[in-house]
C-alpha positions as CSV (number, residue, x, y, z in Angstrom):
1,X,-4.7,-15.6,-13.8
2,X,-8.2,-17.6,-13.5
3,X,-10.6,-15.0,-11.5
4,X,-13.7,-16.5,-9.1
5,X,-15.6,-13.2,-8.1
6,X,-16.7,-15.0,-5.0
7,X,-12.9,-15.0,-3.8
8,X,-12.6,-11.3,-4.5
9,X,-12.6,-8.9,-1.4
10,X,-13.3,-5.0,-1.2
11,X,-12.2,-3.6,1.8
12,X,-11.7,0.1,3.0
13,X,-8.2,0.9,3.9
14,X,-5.8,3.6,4.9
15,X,-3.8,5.1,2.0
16,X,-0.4,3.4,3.5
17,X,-1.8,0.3,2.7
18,X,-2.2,1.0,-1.4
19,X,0.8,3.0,-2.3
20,X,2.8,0.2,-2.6
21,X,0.3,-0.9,-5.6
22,X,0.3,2.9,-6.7
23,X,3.9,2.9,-6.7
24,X,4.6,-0.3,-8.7
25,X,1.3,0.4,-11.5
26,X,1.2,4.2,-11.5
27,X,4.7,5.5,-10.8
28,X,6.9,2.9,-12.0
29,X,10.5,4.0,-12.2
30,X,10.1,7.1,-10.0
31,X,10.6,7.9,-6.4
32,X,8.1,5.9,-3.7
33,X,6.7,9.5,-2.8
34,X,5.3,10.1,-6.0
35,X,2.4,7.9,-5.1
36,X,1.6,9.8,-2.3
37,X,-1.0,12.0,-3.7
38,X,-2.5,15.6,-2.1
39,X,-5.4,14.6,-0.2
40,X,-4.7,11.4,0.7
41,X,-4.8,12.1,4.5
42,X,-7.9,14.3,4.5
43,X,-10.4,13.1,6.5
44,X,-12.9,13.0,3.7
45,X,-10.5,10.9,1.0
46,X,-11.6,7.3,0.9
47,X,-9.5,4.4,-0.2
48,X,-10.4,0.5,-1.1
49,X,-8.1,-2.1,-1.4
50,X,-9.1,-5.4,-4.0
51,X,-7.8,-8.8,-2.8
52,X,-8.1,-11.6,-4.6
53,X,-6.8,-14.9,-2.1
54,X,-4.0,-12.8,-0.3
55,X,-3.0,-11.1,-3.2
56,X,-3.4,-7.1,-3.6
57,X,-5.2,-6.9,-7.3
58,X,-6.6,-3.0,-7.2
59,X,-7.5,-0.1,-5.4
60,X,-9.3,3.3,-5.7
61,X,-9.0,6.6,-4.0
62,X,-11.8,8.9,-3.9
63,X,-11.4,12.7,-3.1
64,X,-13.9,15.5,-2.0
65,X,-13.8,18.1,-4.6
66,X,-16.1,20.8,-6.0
67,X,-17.3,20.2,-9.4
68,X,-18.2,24.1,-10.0
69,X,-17.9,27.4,-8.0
């Protein structure tokens, strides 16, 4: 696939809309659950979706968690 940077688009999105991605990449061959990771819904998770045209390319979850106590 022939990749023009300009036509790539970051967005912020719930984690619904990337488990689909998670499911297929990540967790290939097991239930659609198993994508579903703990702190998903927690108000202080963030998600990005990657498009590229209409087309879903990548995403990234970040999580809130303490390095050290």
């Amino acid at each position: 696939m022939e990749f023009a940077l300009r036509e790539l688009r970051i967005d912020r999105c719930r984690a619904a809309d990337l488990i689909d991605l998670r499911h297929v990449v990540l967790r290939a061959g097991l239930a659609r659950e198993t994508a579903m990771f703990p702190g998903d819904d927690d108000l202080s998770a963030r998600h990005f979706i990657a498009r590229w045209k209409a087309q879903i390319v990548g995403c990234a979850t970040l999580h809130l968690s303490a390095w050290q106590d």
